[in-house]
N, C-alpha and C positions, 0 to 999 in steps of 0.2 A: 432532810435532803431536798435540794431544789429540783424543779421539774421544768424545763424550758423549752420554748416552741423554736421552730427552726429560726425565725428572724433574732429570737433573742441570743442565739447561740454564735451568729452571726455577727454581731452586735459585741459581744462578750471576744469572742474570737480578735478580732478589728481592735477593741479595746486594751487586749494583751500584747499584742503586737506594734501597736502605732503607742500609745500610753503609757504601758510600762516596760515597752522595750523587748519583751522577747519574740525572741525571729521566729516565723515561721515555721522555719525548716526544722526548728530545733522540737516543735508543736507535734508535727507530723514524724520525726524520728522518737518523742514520746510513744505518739500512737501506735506504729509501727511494732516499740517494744512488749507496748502491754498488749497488745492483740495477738505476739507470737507468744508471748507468758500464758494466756487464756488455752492458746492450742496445745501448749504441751501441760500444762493443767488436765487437759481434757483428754488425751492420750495416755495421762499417768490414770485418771480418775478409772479408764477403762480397761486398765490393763493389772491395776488394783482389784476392780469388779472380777477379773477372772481367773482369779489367783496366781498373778504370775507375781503377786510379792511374796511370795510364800518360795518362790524359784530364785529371784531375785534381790536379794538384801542388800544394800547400799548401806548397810553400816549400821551399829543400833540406834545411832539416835535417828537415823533416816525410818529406819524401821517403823519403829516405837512412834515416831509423829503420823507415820499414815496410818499405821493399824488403829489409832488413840481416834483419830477423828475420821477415817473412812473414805469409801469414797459415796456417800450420800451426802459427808459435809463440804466435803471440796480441801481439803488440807494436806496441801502436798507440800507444803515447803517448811520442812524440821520443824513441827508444831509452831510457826508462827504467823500461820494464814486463818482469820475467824474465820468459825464456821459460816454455812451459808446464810446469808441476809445480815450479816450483824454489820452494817454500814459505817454506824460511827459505835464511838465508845459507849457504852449501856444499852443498846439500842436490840431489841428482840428480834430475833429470827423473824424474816417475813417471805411469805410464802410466794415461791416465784421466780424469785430474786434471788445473783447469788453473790459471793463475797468480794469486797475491796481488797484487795492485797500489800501490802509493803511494798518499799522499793526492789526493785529486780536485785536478781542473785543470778549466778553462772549457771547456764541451762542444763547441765549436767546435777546439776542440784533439781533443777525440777522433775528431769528426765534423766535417767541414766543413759550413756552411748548406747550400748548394745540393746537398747528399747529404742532409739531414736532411730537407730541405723534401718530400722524394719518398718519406721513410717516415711511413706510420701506423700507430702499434699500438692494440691493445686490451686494456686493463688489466681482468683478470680479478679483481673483488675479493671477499670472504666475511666475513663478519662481525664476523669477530674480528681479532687484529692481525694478523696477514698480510695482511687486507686494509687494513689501517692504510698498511701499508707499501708496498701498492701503491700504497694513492691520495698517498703521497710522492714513490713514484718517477715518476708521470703527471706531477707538475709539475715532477719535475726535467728530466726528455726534454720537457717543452713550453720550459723555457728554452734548452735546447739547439738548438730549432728544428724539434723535430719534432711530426707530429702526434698530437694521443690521445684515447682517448674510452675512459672508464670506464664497466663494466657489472658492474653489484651483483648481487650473487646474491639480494640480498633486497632490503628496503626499507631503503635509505640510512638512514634514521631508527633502524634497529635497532642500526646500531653506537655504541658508548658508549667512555668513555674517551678516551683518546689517538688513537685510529683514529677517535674522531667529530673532534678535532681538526683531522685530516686530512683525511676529509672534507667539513668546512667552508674549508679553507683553498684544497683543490682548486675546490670552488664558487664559489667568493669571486672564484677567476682566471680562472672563466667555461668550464672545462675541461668539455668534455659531457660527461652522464653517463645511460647507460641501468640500465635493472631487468629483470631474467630474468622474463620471464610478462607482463610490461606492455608493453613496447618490443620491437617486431622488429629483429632483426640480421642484417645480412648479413657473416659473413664475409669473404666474398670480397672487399669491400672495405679489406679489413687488410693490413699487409705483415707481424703477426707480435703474437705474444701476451705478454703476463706473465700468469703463474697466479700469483695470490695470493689463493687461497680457502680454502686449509686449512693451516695448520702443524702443528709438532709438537704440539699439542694436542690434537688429534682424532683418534680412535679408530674404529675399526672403517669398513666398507664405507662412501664417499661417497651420499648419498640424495637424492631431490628435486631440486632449481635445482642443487646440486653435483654431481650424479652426470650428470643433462643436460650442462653446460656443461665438464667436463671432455670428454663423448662429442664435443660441438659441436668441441670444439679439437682432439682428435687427428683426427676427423676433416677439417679444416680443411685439410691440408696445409701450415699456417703453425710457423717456426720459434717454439718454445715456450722462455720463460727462465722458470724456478722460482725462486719465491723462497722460500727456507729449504731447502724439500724439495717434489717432486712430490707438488700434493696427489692422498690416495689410496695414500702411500706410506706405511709404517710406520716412524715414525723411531728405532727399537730393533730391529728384525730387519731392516728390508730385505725382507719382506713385501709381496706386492703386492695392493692389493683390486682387487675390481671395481666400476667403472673406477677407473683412473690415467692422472695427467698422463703423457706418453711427452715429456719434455725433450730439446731440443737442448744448452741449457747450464742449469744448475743454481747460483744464487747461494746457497752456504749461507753463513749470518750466525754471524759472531763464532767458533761450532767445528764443526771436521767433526762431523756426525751418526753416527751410527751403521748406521743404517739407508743410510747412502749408501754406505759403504763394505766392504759385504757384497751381494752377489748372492742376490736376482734385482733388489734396488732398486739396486745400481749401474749395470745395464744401463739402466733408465729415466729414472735422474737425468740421462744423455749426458755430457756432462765439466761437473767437478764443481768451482767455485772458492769457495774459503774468503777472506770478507772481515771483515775486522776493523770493527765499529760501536762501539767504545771499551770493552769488557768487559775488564779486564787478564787478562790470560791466567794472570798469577801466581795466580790466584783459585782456578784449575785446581788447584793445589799445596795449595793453602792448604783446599781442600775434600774435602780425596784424592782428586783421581780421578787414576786409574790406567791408562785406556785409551788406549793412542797407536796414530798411525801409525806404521807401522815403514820409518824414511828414516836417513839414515845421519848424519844430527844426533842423531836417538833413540841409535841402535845407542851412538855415541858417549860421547852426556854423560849417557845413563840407566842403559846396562848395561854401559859400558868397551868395547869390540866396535868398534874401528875397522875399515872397509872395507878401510882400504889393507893391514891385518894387516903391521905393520911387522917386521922378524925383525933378529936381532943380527947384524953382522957376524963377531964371537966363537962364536956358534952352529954345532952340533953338532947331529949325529942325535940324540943320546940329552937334547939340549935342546927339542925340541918334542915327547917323548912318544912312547910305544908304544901301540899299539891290540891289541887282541886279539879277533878277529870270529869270531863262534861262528852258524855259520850253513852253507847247503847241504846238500844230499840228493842221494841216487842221480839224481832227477827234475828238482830244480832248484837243479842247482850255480850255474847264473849269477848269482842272488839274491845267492847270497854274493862274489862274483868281483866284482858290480859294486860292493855296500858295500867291501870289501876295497882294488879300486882309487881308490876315492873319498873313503877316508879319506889316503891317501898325497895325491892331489890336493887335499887341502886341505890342506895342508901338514906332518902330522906327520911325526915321525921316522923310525919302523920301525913295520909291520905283521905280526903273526903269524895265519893263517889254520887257527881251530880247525874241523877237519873230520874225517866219518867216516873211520879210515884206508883202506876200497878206494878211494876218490877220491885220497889224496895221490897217486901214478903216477901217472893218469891227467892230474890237472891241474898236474903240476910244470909248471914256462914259461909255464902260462898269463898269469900276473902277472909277470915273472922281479922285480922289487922286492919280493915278497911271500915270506915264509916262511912254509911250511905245515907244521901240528902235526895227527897224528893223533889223533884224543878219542874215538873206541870201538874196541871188537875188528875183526878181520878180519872175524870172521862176523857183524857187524851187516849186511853186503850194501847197503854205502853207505844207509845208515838214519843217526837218533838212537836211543841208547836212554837209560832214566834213569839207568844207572849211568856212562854219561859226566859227569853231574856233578862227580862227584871228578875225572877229569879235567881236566876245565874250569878248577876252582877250584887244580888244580895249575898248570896254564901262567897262570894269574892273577897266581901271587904276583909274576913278575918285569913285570909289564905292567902298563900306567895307565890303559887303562879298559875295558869290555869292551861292542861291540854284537853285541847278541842279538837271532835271530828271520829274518833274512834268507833262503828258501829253506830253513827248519829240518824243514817239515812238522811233522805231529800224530805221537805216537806213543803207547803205552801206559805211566801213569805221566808223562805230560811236565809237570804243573801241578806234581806235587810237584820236579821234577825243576828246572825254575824259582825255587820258593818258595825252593828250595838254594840256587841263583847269588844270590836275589837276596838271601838274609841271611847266604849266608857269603862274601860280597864285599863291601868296604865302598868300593872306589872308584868312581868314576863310573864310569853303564851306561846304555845306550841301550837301549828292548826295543821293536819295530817285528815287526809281519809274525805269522807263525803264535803265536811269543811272548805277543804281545797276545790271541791267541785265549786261549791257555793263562791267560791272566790270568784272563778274562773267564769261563773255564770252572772256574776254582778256587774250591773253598767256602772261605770265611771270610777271606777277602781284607784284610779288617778289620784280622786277627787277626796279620798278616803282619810281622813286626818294620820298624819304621821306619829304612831304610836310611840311616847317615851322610852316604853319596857323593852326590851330584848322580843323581836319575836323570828321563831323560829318555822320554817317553811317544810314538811319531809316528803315532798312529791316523789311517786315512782315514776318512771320515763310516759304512760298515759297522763298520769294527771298532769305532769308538764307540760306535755302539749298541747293543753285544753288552755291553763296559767299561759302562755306564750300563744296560743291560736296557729301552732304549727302541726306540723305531722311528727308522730313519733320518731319515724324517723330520722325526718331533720332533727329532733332531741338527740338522740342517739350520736347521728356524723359528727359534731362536735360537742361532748357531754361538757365539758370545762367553761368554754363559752356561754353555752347555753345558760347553765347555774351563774357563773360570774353579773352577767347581765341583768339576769332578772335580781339579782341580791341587791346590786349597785341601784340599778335605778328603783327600785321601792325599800329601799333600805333594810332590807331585813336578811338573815341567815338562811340560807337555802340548803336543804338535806337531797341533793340529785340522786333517789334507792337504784339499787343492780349492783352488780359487777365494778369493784371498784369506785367504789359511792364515794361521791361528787359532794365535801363542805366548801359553799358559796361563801365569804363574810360581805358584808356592806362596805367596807371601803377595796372592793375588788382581790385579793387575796381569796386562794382557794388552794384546799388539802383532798390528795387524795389518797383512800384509805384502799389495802390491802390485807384487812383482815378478812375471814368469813369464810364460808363455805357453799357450795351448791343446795348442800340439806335444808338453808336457810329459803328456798324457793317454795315457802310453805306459805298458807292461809294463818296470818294471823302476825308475823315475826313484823312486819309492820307497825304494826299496833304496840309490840315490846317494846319497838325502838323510838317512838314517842312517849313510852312512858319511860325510859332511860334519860331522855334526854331531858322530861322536867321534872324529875327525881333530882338530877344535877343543877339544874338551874335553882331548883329552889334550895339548893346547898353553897349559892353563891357565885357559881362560875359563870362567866361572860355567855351571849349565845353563841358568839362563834367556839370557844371553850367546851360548853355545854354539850354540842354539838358534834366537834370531832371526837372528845373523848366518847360519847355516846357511843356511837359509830365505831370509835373502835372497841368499843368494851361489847358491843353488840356481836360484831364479829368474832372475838375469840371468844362470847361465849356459844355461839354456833357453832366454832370449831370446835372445844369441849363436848359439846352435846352430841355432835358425830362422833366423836372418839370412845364417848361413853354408849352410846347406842350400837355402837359396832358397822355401820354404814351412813352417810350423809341423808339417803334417800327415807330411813325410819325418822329423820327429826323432825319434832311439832314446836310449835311455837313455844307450850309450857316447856319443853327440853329448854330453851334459850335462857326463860327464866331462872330455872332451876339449876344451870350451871352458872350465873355471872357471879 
């Protein structure tokens, strides 16, 4: 699935209409439709929840399709709406996120009358074509039997174009319509709102009749449907102003946003459905954009990275790759032990575990599948030092790829001691953890010869803003950017960790993942997910490859791990392991 900022949507928009022809108005009476299909979606979803299908049967096969899928899947329309998240064909439930629907059916299919007849909503509209598209969807749910009354942020007469279209065509059928500052409202007379006062067009802080009537709605206690995006949201970071809509469901039009699928605007978008209003999608392609979701149709047909990771029956140890994990200290051997067992668990062949030698004793059987290589003196006293490089580069030559940084600690001399691995080893490398410090803290970084091998970057939002020399923050306001930039200009794969983690590739494409859980906010789940990621690489896949499949295979085994521990908050890192 493609993820696009406001300019490209813009772009995309202009293209459908001046290029291939179709009108505008025809874009916005889409809209219109599928954001009044989300609302009575969402009024069946609740009225299912409280058993009033058990009062109300519309027939058995009406029946029999909502009881079959529920209302936690979203399946109101005669078993032929997927469950939630299943985007395209094969594509796994993804958390969050809810389902694409078919083309429209007669709203009496989605909502019976006498359930329609006892909802009234308030169509929230604003000037521009978001409000176009509310005053389409008012008269789609007025055919469907339900009540509505549109209320203009401004004076109705201000809107132009297409959106005056609309609301003319809404007046025409006699649909009431109030004005913010002229007309009293009461709430409390609603069963539930559309925002359609700001899209992705609008910038900065809501003001005036907008910034009021967003306040009026959250505080309302009325279920909120967004159309496009919560207005108040930022639809390129995810950025929240003051005020925003706080959605129960979110219709975004034609492509996920950007801003929806990063945090803290995914939390207020509430679940999030992507509907098609006729923009081909191919357009995506044909315009470069480069930004997906990351679901296992992407993994597939964009970067070869199947799920199921299929292996030869003919296959051998020495057919999925050696690893070489250069990682652990006296303080924090675990760091390395968890990459180490984590590369094995994603399936490579043989692991060799490079460590100071006073640890080998100590941690023989810790792994017993794991061979351990000593890479300093005795008397480093379970330390790094820089003259372990030659080391290093010697247990190299017979190995396929090498993750660095795991539990490594700082030492004296360790940037140069890095800049070694990383230009006198040309195959794939992964550099995570103290590593990344070491990058971050080397002069001329620039200057650094451009590695052959795939290398792979797995910064969390601190060590990025050490690699960038900015504030966490600024990491955070735009995570996409951030990762994209730094991958491009040093060529390498960037791992942005959090919330909806951030694969950077080096020709600027970047996926974002929505696997994972909170439980995963442990000491150490780090450390798995660069030993995921060169368990893969030395199984052959690209590093951008390498990389999202990691990533996602890291997430759902987090989510596993929660579900098997019975709360998010009991999972440790070896839980991660132990379910991939």
């Amino acid at each position: 699935m493609y993820v696009v900022s406001s300019e490209q949507m813009r772009e995309l928009d202009r293209h459908t209409i001046e290029k291939i022809g179709i009108p505008a108005v025809a874009l916005m009476e889409n809209a219109g439709r599928v954001i009044a299909e989300e609302v009575l979606k969402l009024c069946f979803q609740k009225k299912a929840g409280s058993g009033w299908m058990a009062e109300a049967s519309h027939g058995p096969a009406a029946s029999d399709a909502a009881l079959q899928y529920g209302a936690a899947d979203g399946a109101v329309r005669r078993g032929v709406c997927p469950p939630a998240g299943a985007f395209e064909a094969g594509a796994a439930p993804l958390r969050g996120l809810g389902p694409a629907c078919p083309p429209p059916v007669a709203g009496d299919e989605l909502l019976p009358a006498e359930a329609a007849g006892q909802e009234h909503w308030l169509i929230l509209a604003g000037k521009g074509n978001n409000g176009g598209d509310g005053a389409a969807a008012a008269r789609y749910l007025r055919d469907a039997g339900m009540r509505v009354t549109l209320l203009y942020a401004a004076e109705p007469s201000t809107l132009a174009g297409e959106a005056a279209l609309q609301r003319d065509a809404a007046a025409a059928l006699g649909i009431p319509a109030l004005v913010h500052g002229r007309d009293a409202v009461d709430f409390r007379a609603f069963t539930g709102i559309v925002d359609a006062l700001l899209g992705t067009g609008s910038a900065g802080a809501p003001r005036g009749a907008y910034a009021d009537l967003i306040r009026a709605a959250n505080a309302s206690g009325l279920p909120i449907v967004a159309a496009d995006i919560p207005s108040g949201l930022d639809a390129d970071t995810g950025a929240l102003h003051e005020p925003c809509i706080s959605a129960e469901v979110t219709v975004c039009l034609a492509f996920l946003k950007r801003g929806l699928a990063q945090y803290p605007g995914a939390g207020a978008a509430g679940r999030v459905v992507v509907r098609s209003i006729g923009i081909p999608a191919s357009l995506c392609r044909e315009l470069g954009i480069g930004t997906y979701l990351l679901t296992p149709h992407v993994l597939r047909t964009v970067l070869d990275a199947d799920v199921a990771r299929p292996r030869s029956p003919e296959g051998h140890k020495g057919t999925y790759g050696h690893v070489l994990t250069v990682g652990g200290s006296r303080t924090m051997s675990g760091a390395g032990l968890l990459a180490t067992r984590a590369a094995l668990r994603a399936g490579c062949g043989l692991v060799t575990w490079a460590l100071p030698a006073s640890l080998v004793l100590p941690l023989s059987g810790a792994a017993p599948e794991v061979m351990l290589a000593p890479a300093t003196d005795e008397e480093s006293g379970g330390y790094w030092d820089e003259a372990s490089a030659e080391r290093v580069l010697e247990l190299a030559k017979t190995r396929d790829v090498l993750a660095v940084g795991p539990g490594l600690g700082r030492f004296e001399g360790d940037s140069g001691w890095l800049r070694r691995l990383w230009e006198g080893w040309d195959g794939p490398m992964v550099v995570d953890a103290d590593a990344l410090n070491m990058l971050s803290s080397a002069d001329g970084v620039d200057a650094w010869k451009v590695r052959p091998g795939a290398t792979v970057l797995t910064p969390h939002p601190g060590e990025m803003s050490r690699l960038l020399g900015i504030s966490t923050a600024e990491v955070q306001r735009d995570r996409i950017s951030a990762a994209t930039a730094y991958a491009v200009r040093h060529g390498v794969t960037l791992v942005l960790k959090g919330a909806r983690t951030i694969v950077a590739s080096p020709d600027g494409s970047a996926y974002i993942n929505t696997t994972g859980t909170s439980g995963m906010a442990t000491g150490g789940t780090g450390d798995v997910l660069t030993g995921i990621i060169a368990g893969l690489l030395a199984q052959g896949y690209s590093g951008p490859g390498a990389a999202a499949l990691g990533v996602w295979l890291h997430g759902r085994a987090g989510e596993e791990a929660a579900r098997r521990r019975g709360h998010p908050a009991s999972v440790l890192a070896g839980d991660v392991i132990d379910a991939l």
